[in-house]
C-alpha positions in Angstrom: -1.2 5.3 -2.8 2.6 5.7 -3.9 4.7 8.1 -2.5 3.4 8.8 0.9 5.7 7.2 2.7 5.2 3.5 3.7 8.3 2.1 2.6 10.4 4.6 4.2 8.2 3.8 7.9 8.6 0.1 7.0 12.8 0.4 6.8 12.5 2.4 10.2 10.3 0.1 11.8 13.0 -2.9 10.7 16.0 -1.2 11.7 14.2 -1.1 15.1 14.2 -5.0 15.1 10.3 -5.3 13.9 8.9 -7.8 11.5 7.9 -5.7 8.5 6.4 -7.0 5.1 6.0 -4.9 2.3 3.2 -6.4 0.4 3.9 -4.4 -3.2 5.8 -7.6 -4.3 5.4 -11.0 -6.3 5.3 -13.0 -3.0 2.2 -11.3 -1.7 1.0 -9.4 -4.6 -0.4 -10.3 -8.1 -2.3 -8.8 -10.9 -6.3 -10.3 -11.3 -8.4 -8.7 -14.4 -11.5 -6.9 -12.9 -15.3 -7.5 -14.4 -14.7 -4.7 -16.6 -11.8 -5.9 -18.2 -9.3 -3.8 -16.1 -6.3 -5.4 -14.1 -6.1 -4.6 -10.7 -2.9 -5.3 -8.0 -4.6 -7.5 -5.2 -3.4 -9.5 -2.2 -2.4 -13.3 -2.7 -5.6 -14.3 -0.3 -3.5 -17.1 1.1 0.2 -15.7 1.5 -1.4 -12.9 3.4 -4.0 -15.2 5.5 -0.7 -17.6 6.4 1.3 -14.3 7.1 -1.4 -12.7 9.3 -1.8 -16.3 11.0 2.0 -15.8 12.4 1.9 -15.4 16.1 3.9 -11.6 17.5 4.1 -8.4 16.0 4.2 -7.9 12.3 4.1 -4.3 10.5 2.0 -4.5 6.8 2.1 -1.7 4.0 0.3 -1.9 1.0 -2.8 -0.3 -0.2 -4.7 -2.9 -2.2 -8.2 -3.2 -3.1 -9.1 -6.4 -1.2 -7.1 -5.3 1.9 -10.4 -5.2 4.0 -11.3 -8.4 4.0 -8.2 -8.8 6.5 -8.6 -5.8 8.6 -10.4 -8.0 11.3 -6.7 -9.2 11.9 -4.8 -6.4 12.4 -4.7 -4.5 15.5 -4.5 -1.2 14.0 -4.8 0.5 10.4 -2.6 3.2 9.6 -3.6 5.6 6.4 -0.7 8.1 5.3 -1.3 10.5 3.0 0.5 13.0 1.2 -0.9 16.4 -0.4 -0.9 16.2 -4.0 1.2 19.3 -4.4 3.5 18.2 -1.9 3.9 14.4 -3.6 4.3 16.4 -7.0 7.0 17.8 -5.8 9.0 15.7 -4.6 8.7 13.7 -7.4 9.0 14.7 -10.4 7.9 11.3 -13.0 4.6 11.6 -10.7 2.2 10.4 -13.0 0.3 12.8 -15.2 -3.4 11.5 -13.4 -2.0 12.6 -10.3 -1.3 16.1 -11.9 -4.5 16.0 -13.5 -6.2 15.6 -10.4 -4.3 18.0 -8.1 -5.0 20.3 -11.0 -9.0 20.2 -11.2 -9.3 19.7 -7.2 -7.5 23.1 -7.3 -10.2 24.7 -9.1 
């Protein structure tokens, strides 16, 4: 999900001399249209396999729907999550699902 943080971990794991990719870009990203007509943000299958397939330590963020099929080659999975009414406030062109949804789980 956007806004929780992974970017910001990613530039902090760099500046410590670590090998970081951030997957939400053309290189390892691109959009695919799902069964039911809807577009979805996926992994490149092969830019991440040859990535992954690079020997020493590597730090990954991205949060993509076919992400699992690769979690066999990671060493560790990290999830970071924000509350809602946290994330809404610290940004404020959150989109208005996001305040729909922090809205009804409030109820």
């Amino acid at each position: 999900m956007s806004g929780t943080g992974k970017s910001a971990v990613l530039r902090l794991l760099g500046l410590q001399g670590y090998r970081v990719v951030d997957t939400d870009a053309d290189q390892w990203s691109h959009w695919v249209t799902d069964a039911d007509g809807s577009g979805d943000w996926v992994w490149r299958e092969d830019a991440i396999s040859a990535l992954l397939a690079k020997p020493g330590d590597l730090f990954v963020a991205g949060c993509k729907s076919n992400q699992g099929q690769f979690y066999s080659q990671f060493d560790h999975v990290v999830l970071l999550s924000v509350p809602a009414e946290i994330m809404l406030a610290a940004s404020p062109n959150a989109p208005a699902t996001l305040t729909a949804n922090a809205t009804r789980n409030e109820s």
